[in-house]
C-alpha positions in Angstrom: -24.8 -27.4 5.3 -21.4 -27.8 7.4 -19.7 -26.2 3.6 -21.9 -23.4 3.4 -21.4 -22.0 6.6 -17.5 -22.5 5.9 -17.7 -20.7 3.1 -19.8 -17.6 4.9 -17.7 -17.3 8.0 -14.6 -17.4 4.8 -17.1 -14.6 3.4 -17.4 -12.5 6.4 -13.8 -12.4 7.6 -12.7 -11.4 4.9 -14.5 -8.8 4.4 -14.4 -7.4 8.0 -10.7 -7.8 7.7 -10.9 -5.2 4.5 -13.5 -3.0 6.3 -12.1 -2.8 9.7 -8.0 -3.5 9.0 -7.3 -2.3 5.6 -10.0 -0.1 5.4 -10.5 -1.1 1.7 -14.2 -2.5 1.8 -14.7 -4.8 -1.5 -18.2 -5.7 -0.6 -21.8 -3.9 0.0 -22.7 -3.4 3.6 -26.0 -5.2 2.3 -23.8 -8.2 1.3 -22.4 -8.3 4.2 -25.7 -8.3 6.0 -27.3 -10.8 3.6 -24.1 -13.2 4.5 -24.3 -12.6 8.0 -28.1 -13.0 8.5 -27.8 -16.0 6.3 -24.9 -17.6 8.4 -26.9 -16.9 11.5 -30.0 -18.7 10.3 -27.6 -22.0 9.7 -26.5 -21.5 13.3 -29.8 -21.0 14.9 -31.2 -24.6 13.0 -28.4 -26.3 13.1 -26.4 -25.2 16.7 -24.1 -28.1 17.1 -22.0 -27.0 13.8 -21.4 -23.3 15.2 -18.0 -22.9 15.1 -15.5 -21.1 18.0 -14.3 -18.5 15.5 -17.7 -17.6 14.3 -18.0 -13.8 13.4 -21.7 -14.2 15.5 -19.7 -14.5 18.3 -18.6 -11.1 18.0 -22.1 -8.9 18.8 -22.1 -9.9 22.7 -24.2 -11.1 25.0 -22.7 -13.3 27.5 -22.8 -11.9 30.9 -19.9 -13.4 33.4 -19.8 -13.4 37.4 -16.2 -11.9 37.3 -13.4 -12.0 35.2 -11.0 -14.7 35.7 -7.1 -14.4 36.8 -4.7 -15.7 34.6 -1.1 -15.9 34.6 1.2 -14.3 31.2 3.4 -17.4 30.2 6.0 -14.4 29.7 5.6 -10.9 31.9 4.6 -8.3 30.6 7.0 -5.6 30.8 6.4 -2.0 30.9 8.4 1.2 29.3 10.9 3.2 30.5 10.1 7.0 30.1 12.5 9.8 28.5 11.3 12.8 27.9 13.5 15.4 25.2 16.5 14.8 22.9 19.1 14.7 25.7 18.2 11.1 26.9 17.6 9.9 23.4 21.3 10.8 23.5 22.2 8.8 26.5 20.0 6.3 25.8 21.8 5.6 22.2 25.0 6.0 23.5 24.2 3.7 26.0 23.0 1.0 23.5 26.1 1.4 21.3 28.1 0.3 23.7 27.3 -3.2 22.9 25.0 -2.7 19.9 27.8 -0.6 17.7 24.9 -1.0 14.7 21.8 -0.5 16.0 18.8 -0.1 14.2 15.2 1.6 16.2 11.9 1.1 15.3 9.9 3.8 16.2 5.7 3.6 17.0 3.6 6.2 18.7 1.9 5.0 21.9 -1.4 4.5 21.7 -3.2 5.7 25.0 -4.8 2.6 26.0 -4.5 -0.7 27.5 -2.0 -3.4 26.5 -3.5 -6.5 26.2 -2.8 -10.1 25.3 -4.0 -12.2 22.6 -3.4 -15.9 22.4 -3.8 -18.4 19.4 -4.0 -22.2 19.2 -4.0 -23.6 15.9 -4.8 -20.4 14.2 -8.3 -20.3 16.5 -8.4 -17.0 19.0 -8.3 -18.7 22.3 -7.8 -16.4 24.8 -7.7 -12.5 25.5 -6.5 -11.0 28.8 -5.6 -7.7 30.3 -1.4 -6.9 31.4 -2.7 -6.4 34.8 1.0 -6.2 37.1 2.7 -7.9 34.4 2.1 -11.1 35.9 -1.0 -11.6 36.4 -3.9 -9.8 34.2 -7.8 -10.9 33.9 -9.5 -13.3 30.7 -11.2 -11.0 28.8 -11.6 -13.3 25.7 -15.8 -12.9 25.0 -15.5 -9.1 25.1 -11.9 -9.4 22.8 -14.3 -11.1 20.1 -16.3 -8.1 20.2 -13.5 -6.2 18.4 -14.1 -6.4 15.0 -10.9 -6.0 13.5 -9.1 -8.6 15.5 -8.9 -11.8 13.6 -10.9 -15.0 15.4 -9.3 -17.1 13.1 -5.3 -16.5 11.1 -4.4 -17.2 7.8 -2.6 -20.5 9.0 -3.1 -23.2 11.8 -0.3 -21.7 14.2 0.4 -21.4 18.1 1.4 -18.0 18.6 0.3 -14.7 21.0 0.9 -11.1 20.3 0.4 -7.8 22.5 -0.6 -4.6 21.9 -3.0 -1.8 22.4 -6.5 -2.1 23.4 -8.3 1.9 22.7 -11.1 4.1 21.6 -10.7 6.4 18.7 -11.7 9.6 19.4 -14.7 9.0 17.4 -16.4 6.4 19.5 -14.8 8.7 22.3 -17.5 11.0 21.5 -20.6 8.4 21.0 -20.0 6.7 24.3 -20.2 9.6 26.1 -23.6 11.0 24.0 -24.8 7.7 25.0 -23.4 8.5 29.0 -25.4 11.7 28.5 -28.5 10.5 27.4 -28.8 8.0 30.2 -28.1 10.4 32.7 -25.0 8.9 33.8 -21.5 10.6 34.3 -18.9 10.9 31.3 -16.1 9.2 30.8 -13.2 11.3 31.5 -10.5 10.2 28.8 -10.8 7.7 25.7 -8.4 5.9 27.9 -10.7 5.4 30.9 -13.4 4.5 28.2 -11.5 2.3 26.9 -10.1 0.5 30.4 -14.0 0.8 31.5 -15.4 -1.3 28.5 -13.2 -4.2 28.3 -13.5 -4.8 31.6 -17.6 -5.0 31.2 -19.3 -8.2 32.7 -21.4 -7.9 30.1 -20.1 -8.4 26.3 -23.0 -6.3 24.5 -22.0 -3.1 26.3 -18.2 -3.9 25.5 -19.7 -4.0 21.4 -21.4 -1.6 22.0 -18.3 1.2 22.6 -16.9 0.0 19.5 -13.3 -0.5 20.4 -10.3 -1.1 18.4 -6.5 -2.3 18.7 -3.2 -2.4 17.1 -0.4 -4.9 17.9 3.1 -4.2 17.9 4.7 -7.4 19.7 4.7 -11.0 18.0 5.9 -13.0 21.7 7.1 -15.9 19.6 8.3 -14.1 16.6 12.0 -16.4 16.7 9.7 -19.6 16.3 8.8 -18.2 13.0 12.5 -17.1 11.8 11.3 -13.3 12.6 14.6 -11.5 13.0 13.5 -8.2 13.1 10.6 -5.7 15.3 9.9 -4.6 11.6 9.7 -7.8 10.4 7.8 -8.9 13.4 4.9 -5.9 12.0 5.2 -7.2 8.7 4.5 -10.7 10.0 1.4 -10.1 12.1 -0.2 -7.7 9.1 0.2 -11.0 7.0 -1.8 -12.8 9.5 -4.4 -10.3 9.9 -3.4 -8.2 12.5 -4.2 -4.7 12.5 -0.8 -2.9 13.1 0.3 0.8 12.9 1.4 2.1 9.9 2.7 4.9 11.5 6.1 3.9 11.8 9.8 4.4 11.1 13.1 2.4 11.3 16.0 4.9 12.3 19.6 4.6 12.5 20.6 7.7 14.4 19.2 9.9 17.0 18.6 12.5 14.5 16.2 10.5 12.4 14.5 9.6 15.8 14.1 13.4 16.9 12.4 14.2 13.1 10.4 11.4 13.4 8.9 12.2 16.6 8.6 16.0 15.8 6.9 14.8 12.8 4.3 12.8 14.9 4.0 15.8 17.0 2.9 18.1 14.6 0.0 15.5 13.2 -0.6 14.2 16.6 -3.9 16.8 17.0 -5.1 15.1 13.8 -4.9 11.8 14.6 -8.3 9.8 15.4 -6.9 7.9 18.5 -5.0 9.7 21.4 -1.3 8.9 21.9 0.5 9.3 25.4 4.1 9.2 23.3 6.0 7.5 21.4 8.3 3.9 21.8 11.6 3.8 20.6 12.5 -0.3 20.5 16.3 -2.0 19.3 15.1 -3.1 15.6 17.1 -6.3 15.8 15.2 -9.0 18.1 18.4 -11.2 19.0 19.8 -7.6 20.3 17.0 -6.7 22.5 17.7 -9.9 24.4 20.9 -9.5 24.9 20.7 -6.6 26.5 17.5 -7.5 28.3 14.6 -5.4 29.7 13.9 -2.9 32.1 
């Protein structure tokens, strides 16, 4: 029984990892529900083989007192803001003082929050919130209810990666239809929705607001021989991780100020707000040299 529900919760990842990350479904929606129902019947006789990283886990329904605190092994740092072609100037010029080479990636800023995901041999272990930096709250049962964040990797590796915890415009909409039906006040940005629902006590209202993430930040990438922030993207997509395509690697301020006009002018048509966009050094060994701010 223990290699049949391997094999479906093999099944179901898979495919919710080319539903909900590549968007590239290879299965029925009734397959899926046939594996799934199937997978829960095993678990519902037989409870002491349900595994952590089950894809049941991921509907809700554990209700906590409070969220616990818990401390980033590394801060969290936050962005410095420039705001026209002028300080992309200074900033280059002041980057090329000790980086006469450098290389930017470029990523639009999803308007969200950041958030923390960290894995233990391969197996989803803990989500939290930034918070200050510092500090920031477990949010790991309502992190499961993400669907395209992976509850198990490709390989049995320690590692944690950041990113962006939001609300497409889409479920934007539903959640407040849903406000609006129960009589209650709307949400006022998908950013507040977004902030509002993973910080639910109660898991099956977080699933319920269908939220979604990208990651842009692999926080032990040099344990892995990642040189690169491009490389670092390229890694985490390999192990499942949902990260923006929307990106460029530039070499001069020029190619940054196209880019980011070029995100401009689609930036009405995309299905998740953005608040910007992040200019980082490309090379990884560079960006700690010169530390943050």
């Amino acid at each position: 029984m223990k290699e049949r529900m391997d094999e479906l919760i093999d099944y179901i990842n898979k495919a919710s990892y080319e539903y909900y990350v590549l968007d590239n479904p290879t299965i029925t929606d009734q397959e899926y529900d046939d594996y799934y129902n199937e997978l829960l019947s095993i678990e519902e006789k037989y409870p002491e083989l349900k595994r952590e990283d089950s894809p049941t886990n991921r509907v809700g329904g554990a209700v906590l007192d409070k969220f616990e605190k818990v401390n980033h092994d590394h801060p969290m740092l936050s962005f410095d803001d420039i705001f026209n072609e002028e300080e992309i100037i200074l900033f280059d010029e002041r980057i090329k003082k000790v980086v006469s080479t450098a290389h930017y990636t470029l990523e639009p800023k999803m308007d969200g929050l950041s958030g923390s995901l960290i894995y233990k041999n391969g197996v989803l272990v803990r989500g939290a919130t930034r918070g200050d930096g510092v500090t920031g709250e477990d949010i790991t049962t309502n992190i499961k209810t993400i669907k395209s964040v992976p509850l198990r990797l490709t390989e049995d590796i320690d590692i944690e990666v950041r990113g962006e915890i939001y609300m497409s415009k889409k479920s934007f909409l539903e959640a407040n239809r849903e406000k609006i039906k129960s009589g209650e006040k709307e949400f006022a940005n998908p950013r507040n929705a977004a902030a509002g629902s993973i910080r639910q006590l109660n898991s099956s209202v977080c699933a319920s607001r269908k939220l979604d993430a990208y990651w842009y930040y692999f926080q032990n990438a040099s344990d892995f021989a990642v040189q690169t922030q491009e490389e670092a993207l390229e890694a985490m997509s390999k192990m499942h991780f949902r990260t923006n395509p929307l990106r460029k690697v530039c070499t001069t301020v020029d190619e940054i100020w196209q880019f980011i006009q070029e995100i401009q002018e689609k930036r009405e048509d995309l299905p998740y707000e953005i608040d910007g966009m992040v200019i980082k050094l490309n090379n990884l060994a560079d960006q700690r040299r010169l530390g943050s701010t």
